[in-house]
Legacy VTK file of the C-alpha trace (Angstrom):
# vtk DataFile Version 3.0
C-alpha trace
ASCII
DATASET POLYDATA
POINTS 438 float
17.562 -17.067 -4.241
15.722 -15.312 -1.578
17.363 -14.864 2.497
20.619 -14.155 2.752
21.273 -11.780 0.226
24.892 -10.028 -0.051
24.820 -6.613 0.408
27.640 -5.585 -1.233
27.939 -3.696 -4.369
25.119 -1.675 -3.735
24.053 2.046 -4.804
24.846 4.528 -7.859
27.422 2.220 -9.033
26.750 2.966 -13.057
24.981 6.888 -13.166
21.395 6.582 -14.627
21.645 7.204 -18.514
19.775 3.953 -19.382
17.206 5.523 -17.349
17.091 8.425 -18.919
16.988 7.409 -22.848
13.786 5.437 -21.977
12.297 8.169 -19.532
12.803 11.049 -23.390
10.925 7.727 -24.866
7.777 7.883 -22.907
8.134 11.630 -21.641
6.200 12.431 -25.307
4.412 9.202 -25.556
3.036 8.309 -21.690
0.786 10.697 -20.240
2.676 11.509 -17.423
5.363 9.794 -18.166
4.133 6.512 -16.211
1.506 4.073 -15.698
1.389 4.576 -11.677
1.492 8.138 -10.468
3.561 7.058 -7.166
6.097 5.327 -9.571
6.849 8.534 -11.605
9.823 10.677 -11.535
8.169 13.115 -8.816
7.933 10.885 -6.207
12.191 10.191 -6.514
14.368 13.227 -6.956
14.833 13.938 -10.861
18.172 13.812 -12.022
20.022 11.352 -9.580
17.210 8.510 -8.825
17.265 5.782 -11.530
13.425 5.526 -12.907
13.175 2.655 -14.548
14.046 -1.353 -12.632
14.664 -3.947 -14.377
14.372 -6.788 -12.420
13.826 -8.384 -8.428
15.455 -10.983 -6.451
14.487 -11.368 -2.600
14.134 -7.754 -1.483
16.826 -6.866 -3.944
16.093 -4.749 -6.685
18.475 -3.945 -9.847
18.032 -1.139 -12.612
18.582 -0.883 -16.467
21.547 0.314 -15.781
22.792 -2.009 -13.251
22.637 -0.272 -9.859
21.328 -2.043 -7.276
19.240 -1.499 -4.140
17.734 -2.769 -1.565
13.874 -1.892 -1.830
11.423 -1.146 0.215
8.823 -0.057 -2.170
8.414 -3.502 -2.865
6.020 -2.833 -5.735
3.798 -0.081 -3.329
3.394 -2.688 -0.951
1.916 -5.477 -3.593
5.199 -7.899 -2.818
4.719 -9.146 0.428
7.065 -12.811 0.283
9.673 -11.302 -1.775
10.562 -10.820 -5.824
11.164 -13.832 -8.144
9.975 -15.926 -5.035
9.980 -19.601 -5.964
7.137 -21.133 -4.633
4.953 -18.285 -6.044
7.254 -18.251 -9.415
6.172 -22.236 -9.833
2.743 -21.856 -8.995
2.239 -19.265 -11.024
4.592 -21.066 -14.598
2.256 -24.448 -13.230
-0.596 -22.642 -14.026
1.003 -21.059 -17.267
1.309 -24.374 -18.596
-2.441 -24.937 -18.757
-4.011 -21.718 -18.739
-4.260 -18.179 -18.466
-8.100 -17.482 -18.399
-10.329 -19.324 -20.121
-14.504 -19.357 -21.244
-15.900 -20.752 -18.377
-14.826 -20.665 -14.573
-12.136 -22.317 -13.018
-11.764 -24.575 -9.652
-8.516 -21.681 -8.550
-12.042 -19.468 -7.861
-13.148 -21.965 -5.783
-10.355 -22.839 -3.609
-8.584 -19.350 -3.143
-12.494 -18.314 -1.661
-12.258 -21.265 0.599
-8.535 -20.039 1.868
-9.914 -16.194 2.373
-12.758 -17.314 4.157
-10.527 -19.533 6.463
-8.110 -16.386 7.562
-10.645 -13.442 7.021
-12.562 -12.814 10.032
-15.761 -11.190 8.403
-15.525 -13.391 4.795
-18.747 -15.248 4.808
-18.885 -15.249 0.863
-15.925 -13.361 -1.515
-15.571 -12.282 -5.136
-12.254 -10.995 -6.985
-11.137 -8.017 -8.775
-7.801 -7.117 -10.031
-7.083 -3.753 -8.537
-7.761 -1.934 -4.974
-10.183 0.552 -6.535
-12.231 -2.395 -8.630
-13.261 -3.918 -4.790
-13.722 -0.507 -2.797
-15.959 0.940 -5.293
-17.782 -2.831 -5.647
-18.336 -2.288 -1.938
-19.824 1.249 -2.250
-22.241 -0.091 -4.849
-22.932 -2.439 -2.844
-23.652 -0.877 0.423
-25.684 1.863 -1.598
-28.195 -0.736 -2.854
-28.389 -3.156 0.364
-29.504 -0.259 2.385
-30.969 1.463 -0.304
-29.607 4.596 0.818
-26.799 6.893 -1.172
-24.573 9.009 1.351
-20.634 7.467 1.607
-18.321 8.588 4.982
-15.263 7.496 4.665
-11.929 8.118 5.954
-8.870 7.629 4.523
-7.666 6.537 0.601
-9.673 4.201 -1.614
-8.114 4.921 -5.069
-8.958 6.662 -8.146
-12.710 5.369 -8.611
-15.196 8.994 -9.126
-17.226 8.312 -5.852
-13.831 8.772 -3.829
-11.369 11.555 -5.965
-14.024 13.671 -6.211
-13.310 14.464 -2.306
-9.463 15.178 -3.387
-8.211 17.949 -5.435
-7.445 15.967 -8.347
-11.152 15.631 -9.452
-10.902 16.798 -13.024
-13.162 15.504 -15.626
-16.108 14.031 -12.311
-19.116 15.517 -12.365
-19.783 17.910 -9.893
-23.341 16.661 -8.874
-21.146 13.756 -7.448
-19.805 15.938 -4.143
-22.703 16.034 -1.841
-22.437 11.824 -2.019
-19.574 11.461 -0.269
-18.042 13.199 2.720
-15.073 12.581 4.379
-14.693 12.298 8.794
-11.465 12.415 10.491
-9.651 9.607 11.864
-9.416 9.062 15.314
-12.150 11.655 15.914
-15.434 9.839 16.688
-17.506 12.882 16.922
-16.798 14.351 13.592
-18.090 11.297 11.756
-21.047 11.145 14.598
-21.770 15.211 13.290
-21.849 13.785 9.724
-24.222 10.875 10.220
-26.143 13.052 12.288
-26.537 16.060 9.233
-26.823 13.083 6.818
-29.702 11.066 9.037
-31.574 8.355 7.320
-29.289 8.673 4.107
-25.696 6.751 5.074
-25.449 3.927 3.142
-21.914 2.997 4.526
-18.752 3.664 6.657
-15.824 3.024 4.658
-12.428 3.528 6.264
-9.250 2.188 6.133
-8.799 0.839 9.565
-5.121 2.225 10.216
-2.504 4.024 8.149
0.191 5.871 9.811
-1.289 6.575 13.025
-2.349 3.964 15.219
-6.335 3.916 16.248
-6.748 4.959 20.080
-8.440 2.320 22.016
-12.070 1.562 21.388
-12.459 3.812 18.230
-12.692 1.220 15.642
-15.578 -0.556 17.676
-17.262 3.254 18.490
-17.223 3.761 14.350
-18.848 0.130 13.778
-21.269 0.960 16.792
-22.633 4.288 15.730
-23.043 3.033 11.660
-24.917 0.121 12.776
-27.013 2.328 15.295
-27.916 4.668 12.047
-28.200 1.501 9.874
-25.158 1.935 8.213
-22.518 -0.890 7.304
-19.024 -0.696 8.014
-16.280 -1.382 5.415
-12.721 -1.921 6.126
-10.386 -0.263 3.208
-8.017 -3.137 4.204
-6.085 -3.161 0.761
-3.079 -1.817 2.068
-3.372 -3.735 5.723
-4.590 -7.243 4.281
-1.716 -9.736 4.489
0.422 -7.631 6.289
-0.751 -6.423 9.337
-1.969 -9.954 10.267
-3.043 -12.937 8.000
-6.691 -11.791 8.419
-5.739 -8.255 8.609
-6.445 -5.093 10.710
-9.849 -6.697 11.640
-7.889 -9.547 12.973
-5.288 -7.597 14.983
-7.686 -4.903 16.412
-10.700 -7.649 16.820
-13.416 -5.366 14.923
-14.814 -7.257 11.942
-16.654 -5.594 9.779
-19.301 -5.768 6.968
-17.342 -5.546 4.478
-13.686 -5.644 3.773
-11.611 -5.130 0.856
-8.106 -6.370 0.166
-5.780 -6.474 -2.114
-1.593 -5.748 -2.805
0.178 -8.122 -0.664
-2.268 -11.324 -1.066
-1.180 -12.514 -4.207
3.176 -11.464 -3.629
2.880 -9.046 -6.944
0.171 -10.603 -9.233
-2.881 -8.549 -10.095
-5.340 -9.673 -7.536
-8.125 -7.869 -5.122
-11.067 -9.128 -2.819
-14.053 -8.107 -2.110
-16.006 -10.076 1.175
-17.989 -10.146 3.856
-20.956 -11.137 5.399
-23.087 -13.870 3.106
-26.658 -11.465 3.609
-24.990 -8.652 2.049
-23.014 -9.987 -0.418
-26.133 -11.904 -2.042
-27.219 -8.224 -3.268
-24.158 -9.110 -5.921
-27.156 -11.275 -7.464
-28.540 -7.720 -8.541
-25.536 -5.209 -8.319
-23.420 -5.274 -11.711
-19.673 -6.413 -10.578
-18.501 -8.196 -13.113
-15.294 -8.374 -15.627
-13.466 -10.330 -18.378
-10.714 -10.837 -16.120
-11.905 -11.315 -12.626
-11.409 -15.400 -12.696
-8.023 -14.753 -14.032
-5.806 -17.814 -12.967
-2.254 -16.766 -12.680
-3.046 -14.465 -9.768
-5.263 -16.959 -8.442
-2.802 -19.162 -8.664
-0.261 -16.544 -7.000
-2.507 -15.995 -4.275
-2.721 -19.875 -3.218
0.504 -20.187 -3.221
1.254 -17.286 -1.013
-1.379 -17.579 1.438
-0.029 -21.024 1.905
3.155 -19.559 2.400
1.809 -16.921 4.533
0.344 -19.862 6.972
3.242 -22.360 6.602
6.005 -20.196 7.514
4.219 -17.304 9.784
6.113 -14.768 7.253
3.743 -12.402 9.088
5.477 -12.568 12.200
8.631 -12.500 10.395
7.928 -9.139 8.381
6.482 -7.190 11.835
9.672 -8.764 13.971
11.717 -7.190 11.072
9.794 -3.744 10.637
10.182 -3.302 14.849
13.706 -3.704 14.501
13.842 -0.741 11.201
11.197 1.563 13.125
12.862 1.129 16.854
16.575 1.572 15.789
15.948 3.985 13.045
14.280 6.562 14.987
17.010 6.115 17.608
19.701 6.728 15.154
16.998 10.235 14.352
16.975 11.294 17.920
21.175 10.802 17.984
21.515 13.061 15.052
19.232 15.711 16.947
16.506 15.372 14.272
13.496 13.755 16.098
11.629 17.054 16.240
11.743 17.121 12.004
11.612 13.286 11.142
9.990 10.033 12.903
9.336 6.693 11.833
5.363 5.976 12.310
3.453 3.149 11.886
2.312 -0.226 12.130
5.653 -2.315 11.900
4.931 -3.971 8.946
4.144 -1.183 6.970
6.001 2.128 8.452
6.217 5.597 7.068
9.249 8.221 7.348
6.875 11.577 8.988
8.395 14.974 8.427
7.000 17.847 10.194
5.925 20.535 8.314
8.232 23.396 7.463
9.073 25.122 4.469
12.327 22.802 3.787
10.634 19.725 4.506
10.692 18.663 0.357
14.203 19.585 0.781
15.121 17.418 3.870
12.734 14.600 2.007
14.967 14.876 -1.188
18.046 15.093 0.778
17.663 12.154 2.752
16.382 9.851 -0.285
19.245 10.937 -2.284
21.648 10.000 0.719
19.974 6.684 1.145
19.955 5.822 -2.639
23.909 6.711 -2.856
24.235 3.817 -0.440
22.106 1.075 -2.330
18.437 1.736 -0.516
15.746 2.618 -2.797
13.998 4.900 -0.480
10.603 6.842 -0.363
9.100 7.556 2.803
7.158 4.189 3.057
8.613 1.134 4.075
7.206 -2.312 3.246
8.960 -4.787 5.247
8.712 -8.423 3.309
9.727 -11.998 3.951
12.896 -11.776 2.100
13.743 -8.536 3.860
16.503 -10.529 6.426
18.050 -9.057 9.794
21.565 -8.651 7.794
19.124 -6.217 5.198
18.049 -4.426 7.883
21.358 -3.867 9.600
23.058 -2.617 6.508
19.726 -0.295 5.938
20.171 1.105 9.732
24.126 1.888 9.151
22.815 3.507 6.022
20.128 5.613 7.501
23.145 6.392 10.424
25.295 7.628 7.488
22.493 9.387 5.879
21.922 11.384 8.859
24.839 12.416 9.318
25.503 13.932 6.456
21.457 15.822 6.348
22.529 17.003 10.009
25.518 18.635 8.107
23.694 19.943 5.525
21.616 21.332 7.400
23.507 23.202 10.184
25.712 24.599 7.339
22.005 25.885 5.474
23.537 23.982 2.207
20.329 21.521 1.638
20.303 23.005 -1.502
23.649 23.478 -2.546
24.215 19.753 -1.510
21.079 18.102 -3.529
22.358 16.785 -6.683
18.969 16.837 -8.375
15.074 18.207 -8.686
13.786 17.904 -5.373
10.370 15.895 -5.045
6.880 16.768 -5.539
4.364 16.573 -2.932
2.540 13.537 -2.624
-1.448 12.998 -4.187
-2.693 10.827 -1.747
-4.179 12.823 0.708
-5.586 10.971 3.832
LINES 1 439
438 0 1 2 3 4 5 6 7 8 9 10 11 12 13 14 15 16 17 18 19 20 21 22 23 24 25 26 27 28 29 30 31 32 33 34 35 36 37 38 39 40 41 42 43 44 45 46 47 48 49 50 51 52 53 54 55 56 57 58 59 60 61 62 63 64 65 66 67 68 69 70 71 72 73 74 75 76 77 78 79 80 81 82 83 84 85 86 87 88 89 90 91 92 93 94 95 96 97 98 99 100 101 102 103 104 105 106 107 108 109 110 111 112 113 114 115 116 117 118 119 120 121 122 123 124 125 126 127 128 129 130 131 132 133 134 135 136 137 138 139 140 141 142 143 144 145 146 147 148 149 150 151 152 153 154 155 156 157 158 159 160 161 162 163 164 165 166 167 168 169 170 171 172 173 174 175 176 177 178 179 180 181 182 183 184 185 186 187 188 189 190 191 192 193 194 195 196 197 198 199 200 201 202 203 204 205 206 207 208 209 210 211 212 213 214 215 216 217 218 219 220 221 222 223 224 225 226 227 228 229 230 231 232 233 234 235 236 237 238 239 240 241 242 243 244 245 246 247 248 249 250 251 252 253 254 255 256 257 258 259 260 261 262 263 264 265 266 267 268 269 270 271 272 273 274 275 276 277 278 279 280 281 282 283 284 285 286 287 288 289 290 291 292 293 294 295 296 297 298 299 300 301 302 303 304 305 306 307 308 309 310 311 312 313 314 315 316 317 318 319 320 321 322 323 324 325 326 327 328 329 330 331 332 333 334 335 336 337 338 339 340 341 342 343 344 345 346 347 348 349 350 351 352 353 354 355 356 357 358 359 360 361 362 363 364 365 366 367 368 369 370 371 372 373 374 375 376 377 378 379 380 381 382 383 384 385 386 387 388 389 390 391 392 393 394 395 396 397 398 399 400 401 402 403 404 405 406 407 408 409 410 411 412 413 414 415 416 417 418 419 420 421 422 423 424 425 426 427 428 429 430 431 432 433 434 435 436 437
């Protein structure tokens, strides 16, 4: 079912009331109103985006009420072949067959550590978790009692664990005492983190950074970060959970040839499954033998099983190559089709190809250009955010019918927007800024 996926009969076919009977359900019930913060109702614009799916097929995405889209959320990033993709779907029902998780370990441990540690530059010895935040905050602990120091740089996101959100402004219920342990350097900008190890000397445990997001790292950085934490006896992690098995099979280290101590991954490795990794080099990782990382469902076997199947995948079929050959061709026309609507001074597409991001500059309209667009781009059957996570079942005829979308789209913002009518135009709430701050 997945490649070569009709287009047609896409976009707000059917109106969104299914949508909204279940979103009065949980509004009472669900803190927030959802399990996932960048799943909720802020992130799409309230009134006009469906916000509940109901089921996936390739790159193809369908709602409870029966609109369909092509996505490129793709789960936040976590499906990296494709939905309902059959090799995964079989390993995964295999495994169903005779297991879910069991009393005592199982060989799936064993062989899926023996597959990272063949495509992971710096995986000397591994261990799982099940989200992003289990494995980055595994590593912290980790680096805090291998160099027996307590001080945490880091730059960039690594989830919702205390040690990291007490840097954001979402720290609510975190002790305070917890804000002079970690501090956070800019990217790109080897001196600040050099000021910070400097003020901090003798006390860094650890690096941790995730080693690109939307803008690219200028040459020699990456190396100049692992340099000056080893030359303060620091370690270096990689945040790799959003780079891992996308970027390149064995990630950013791979592709920018800097491995480092530590690396944690998660999202794409296991095409949707529940699956992250902590590794890195064997000395380090022994201090596991006395660091407490451990939980009822860290051997579970239908991600393990997941994660075979699409590494194997992965290496079979280069879908890597596929998924950056496919992201070029969205980021290169796309911000062409921007700078022929006169809008490259308010919106670009950034990135590395496999995992670009729509930038807006900063203005007082910008929600309102955000909402505009997204509302334009769902009309026409593309479930759109700002982030776009090419996968293997995302095919050139997808992408074509995504660029004469965005063309449309554009169009009809640049009209908006010469005629000051963003507002009068946007049929519903427009969206709320972002958490994640960088």
């Amino acid at each position: 079912m997945n490649g070569g996926m009709y287009v047609d009969k896409l976009g707000m076919v059917n109106g969104i009331q299914i949508s909204e009977r279940y979103w009065q359900r949980a509004s009472s019930l669900i803190p927030c109103g959802t399990q996932c913060l960048s799943k909720g109702p802020t992130q799409f614009i309230e009134g006009y985006a469906p916000k509940y799916l109901a089921r996936g097929d390739g790159c193809i995405v369908t709602d409870v009420d029966e609109n369909r889209f092509i996505d490129y959320g793709m789960g936040l990033g976590a499906v990296s072949l494709g939905y309902h993709y059959p090799t995964v779907n079989s390993a995964i029902i295999n495994q169903l067959n005779e297991a879910i998780t069991l009393t005592m370990m199982h060989p799936l441990e064993v062989e899926v550590s023996e597959l990272i540690r063949e495509v992971i530059p710096c995986a000397e010895s591994v261990r799982f978790g099940k989200n992003g935040s289990d494995v980055t905050s595994a590593a912290v602990r980790l680096a805090r009692a291998y160099t027996r120091r307590d001080i945490i740089l880091c730059g960039g996101y690594h989830g919702w664990h205390d040690w990291y959100v007490i840097t954001t402004d979402r720290n609510a219920g975190i002790p305070p005492v917890l804000e002079g342990l970690t501090k956070k350097f800019s990217y790109n900008d080897i001196d600040s983190l050099r000021m910070l190890i400097n003020k901090y000397k003798g006390r860094v445990a650890a690096v941790i950074m995730e080693p690109v997001g939307v803008i690219h790292p200028q040459p020699n950085f990456l190396a100049d970060v692992k340099q000056l934490a080893h030359d303060n006896g620091a370690l270096l992690i990689f945040d790799e959970v959003l780079t891992g098995f996308r970027i390149a099979l064995g990630g950013a280290q791979q592709y920018y040839g800097v491995t480092p101590d530590l690396a944690t991954f998660g999202k794409a490795v296991a095409n949707g499954m529940p699956l992250s990794i902590l590794t890195g080099k064997a000395e380090i990782m022994s201090e596991l033998e006395n660091v407490f990382f451990s939980f009822t469902f860290g051997g579970e076997m239908l991600s393990l099983a997941s994660a075979k199947a699409t590494i194997e995948e992965m290496k079979t079929h280069r879908t890597i190559d596929h998924v950056n050959a496919m992201g070029k061709l969205l980021m290169e026309q796309g911000n062409a089709i921007i700078e022929k609507h006169g809008l490259s001074e308010r919106i670009s597409i950034q990135g590395p190809r496999a995992k670009t991001l729509f930038v807006y500059r900063e203005s007082p309209d910008t929600l309102l250009i955000k909402s505009f667009l997204q509302q334009e781009m769902i009309r026409r059957g593309i479930l759109f955010t700002s982030y776009n996570y090419v996968s293997y079942s995302h095919k050139e005829e997808q992408i074509q019918y995504t660029l004469d979308v965005l063309e449309d789209s554009l169009s009809e913002l640049s009209k908006a927007m010469k005629q000051n009518k963003l507002v009068e135009k946007l049929e519903g709430k427009a969206v709320a800024p972002v958490f994640r701050k960088a």
